[in-house]
Backbone as CSV, one residue per row, in Angstrom:
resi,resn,N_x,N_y,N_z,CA_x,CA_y,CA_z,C_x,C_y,C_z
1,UNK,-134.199,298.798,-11.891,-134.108,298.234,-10.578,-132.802,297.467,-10.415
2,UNK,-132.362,297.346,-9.493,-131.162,296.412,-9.041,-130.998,295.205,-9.489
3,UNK,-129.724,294.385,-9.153,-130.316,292.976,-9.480,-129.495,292.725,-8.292
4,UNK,-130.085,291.446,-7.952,-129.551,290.799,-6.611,-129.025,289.055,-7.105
5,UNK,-127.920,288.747,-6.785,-127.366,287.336,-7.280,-127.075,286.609,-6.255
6,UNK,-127.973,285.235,-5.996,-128.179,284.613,-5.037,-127.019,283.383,-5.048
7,UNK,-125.985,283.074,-4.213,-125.144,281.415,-4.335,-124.841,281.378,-6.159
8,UNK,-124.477,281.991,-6.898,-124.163,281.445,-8.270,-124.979,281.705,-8.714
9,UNK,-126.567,281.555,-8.040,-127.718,281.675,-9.414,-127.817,282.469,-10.310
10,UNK,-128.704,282.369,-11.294,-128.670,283.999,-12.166,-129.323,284.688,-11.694
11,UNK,-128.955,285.886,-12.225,-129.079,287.116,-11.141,-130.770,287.369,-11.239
12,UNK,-131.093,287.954,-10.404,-132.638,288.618,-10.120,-133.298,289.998,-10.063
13,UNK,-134.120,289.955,-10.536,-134.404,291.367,-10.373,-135.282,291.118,-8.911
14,UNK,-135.600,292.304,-8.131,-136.354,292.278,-6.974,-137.671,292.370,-7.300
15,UNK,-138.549,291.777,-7.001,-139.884,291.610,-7.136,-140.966,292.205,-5.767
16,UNK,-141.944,293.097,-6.133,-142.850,293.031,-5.035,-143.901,292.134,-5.263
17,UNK,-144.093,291.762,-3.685,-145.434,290.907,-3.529,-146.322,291.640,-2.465
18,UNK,-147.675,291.207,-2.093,-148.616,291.760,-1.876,-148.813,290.921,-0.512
19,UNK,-148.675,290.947,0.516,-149.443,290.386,2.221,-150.894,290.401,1.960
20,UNK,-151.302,289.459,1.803,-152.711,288.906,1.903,-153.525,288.522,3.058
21,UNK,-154.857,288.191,2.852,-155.554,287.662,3.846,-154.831,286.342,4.245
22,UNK,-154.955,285.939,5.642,-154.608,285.052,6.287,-153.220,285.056,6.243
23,UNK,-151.958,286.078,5.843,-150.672,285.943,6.093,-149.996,285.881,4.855
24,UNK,-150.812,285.321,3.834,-150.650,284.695,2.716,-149.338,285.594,1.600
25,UNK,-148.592,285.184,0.863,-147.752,285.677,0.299,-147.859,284.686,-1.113
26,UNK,-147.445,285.505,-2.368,-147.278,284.079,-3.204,-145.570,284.790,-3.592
27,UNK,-144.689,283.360,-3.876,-143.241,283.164,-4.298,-143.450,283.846,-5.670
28,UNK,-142.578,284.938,-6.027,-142.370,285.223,-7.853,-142.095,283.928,-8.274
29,UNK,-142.722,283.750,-9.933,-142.244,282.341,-10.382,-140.930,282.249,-10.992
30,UNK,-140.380,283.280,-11.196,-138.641,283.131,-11.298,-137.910,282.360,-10.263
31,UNK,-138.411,282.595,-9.180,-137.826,282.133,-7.848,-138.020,281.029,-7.760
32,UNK,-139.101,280.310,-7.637,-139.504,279.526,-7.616,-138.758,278.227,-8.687
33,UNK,-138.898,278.722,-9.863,-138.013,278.041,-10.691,-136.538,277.575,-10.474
34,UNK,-136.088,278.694,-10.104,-134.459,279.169,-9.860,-134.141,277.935,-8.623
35,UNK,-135.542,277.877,-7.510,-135.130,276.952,-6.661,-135.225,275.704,-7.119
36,UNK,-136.264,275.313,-7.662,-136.330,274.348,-8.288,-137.668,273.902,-7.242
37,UNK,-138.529,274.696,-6.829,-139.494,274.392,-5.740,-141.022,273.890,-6.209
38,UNK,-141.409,272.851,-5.067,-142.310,271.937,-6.030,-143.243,272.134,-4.574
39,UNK,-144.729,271.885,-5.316,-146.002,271.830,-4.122,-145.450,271.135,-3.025
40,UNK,-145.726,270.958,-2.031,-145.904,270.592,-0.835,-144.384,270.783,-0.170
41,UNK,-143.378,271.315,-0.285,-141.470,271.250,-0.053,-142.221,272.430,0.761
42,UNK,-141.169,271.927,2.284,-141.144,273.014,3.228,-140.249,273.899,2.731
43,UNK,-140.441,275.199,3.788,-139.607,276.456,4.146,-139.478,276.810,5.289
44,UNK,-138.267,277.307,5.507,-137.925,277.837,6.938,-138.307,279.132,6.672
45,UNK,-139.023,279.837,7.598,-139.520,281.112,7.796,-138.731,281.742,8.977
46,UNK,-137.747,282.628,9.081,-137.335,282.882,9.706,-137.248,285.243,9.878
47,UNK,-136.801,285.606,10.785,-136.350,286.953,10.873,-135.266,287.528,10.692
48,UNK,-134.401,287.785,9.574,-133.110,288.309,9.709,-133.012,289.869,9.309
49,UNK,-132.329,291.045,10.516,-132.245,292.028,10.212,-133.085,292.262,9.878
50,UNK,-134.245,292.636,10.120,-135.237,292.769,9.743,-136.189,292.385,8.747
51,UNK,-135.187,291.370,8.139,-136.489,291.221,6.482,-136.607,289.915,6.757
52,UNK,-137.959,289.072,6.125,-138.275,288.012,6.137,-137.440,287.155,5.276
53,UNK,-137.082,286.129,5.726,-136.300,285.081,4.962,-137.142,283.514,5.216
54,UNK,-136.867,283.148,3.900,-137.792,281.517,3.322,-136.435,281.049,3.077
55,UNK,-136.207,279.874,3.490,-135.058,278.773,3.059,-136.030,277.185,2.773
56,UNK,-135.083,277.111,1.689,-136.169,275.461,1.193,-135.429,274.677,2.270
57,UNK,-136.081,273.856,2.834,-136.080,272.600,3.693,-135.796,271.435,3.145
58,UNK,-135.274,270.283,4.072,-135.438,269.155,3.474,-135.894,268.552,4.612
59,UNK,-137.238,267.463,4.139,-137.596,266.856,6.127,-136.549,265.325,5.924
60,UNK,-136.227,265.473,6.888,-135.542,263.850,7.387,-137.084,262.979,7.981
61,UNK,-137.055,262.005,8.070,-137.668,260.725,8.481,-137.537,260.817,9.830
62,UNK,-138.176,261.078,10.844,-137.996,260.885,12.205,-137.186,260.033,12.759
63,UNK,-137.293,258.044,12.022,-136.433,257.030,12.309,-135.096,257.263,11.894
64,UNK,-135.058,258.468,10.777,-133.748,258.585,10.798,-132.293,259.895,11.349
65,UNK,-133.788,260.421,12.406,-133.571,261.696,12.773,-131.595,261.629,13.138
66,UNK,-131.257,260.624,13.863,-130.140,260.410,14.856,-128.870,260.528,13.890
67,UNK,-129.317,259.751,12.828,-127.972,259.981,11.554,-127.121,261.954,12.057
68,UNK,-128.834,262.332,11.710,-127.824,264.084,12.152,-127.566,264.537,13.021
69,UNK,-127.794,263.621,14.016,-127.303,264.573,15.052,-125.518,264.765,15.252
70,UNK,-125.442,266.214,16.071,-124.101,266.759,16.313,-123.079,265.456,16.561
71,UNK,-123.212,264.966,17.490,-122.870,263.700,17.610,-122.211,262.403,16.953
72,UNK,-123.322,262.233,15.938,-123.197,261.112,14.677,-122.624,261.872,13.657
73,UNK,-122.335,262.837,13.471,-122.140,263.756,12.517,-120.968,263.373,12.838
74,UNK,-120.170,264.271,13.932,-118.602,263.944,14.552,-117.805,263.152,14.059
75,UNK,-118.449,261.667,14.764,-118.187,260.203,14.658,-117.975,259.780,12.661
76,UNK,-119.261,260.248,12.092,-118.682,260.454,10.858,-117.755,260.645,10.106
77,UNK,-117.612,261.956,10.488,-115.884,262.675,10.423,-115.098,262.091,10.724
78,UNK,-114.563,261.284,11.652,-113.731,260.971,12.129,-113.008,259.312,11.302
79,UNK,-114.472,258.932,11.005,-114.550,257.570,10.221,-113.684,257.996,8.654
80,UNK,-113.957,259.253,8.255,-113.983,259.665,6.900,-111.941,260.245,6.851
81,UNK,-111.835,260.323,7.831,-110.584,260.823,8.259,-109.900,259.415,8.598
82,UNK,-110.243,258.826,9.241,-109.575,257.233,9.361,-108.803,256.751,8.017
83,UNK,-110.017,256.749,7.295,-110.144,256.112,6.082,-109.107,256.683,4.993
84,UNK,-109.288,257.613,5.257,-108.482,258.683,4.135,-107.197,258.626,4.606
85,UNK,-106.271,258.352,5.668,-105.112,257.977,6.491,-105.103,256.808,6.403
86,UNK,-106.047,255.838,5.977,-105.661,254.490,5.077,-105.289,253.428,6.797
87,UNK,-106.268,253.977,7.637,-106.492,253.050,9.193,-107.514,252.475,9.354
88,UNK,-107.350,251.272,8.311,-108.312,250.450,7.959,-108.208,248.790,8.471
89,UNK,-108.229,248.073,8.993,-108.468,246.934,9.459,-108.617,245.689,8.308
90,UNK,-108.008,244.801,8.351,-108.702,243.426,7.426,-109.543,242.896,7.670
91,UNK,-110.839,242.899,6.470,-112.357,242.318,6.740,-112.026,241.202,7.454
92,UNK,-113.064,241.178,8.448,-113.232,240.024,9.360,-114.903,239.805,8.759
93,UNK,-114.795,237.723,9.320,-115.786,237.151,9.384,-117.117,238.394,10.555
94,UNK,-118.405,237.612,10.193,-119.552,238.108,11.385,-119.073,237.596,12.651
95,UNK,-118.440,236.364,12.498,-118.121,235.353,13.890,-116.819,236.278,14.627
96,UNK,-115.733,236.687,14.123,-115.054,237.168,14.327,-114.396,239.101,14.853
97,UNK,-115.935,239.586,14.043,-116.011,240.861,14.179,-116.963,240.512,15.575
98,UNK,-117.896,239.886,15.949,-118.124,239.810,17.385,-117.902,239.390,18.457
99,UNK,-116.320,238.202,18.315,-115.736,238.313,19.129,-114.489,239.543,19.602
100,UNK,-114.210,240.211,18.463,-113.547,241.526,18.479,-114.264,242.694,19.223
101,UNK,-115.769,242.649,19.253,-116.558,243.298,20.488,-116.662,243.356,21.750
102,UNK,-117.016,241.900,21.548,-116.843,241.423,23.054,-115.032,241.633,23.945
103,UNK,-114.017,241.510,23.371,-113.087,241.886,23.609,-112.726,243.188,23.689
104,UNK,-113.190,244.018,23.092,-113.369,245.338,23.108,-114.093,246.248,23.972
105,UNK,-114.968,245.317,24.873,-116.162,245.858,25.946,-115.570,245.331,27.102
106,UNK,-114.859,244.626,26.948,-114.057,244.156,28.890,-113.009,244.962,29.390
């Protein structure tokens, strides 16, 4: 049989699995390993070209949903790029970094 080599991993042989009652599928345990996949870790179930594709998930925290968004992401970048161009400011006091706000909002 073929082997198929996933991102670097070691390579694989293709495995069949069996569609069960209720939808049910079980992961080969090579795979499983290879991901490093543990009880309860989501998957994205998705359709590509026709074949079914599982991607391991990671859940974020709802309170911390906003960190990812497109948005904050950007703003990120941009901080990380500042920084690295060495457009950095001298630590200011708490007293002082909020009058630098307030001056900054008029």
């Amino acid at each position: 049989m073929a082997q198929i080599k996933e991102r670097g991993a070691v390579p694989m042989t293709p495995e069949r699995v069996r569609f069960k009652r209720k939808s049910q599928v079980t992961v080969p345990h090579e795979i499983v390993e290879a991901l490093d996949l543990k009880e309860g870790d989501d998957l994205q179930c998705r359709l590509e070209d026709g074949k079914i594709v599982f991607v391991p998930m990671v859940s974020i925290p709802k309170d911390q949903a906003w960190f990812w968004t497109e948005e904050w992401q950007k703003e990120e970048r941009e901080v990380e790029e500042d920084i690295k161009a060495g457009r950095l400011s001298e630590p200011m006091s708490a007293e002082e970094t909020i009058k630098w706000l307030h001056e900054k909002s008029e």
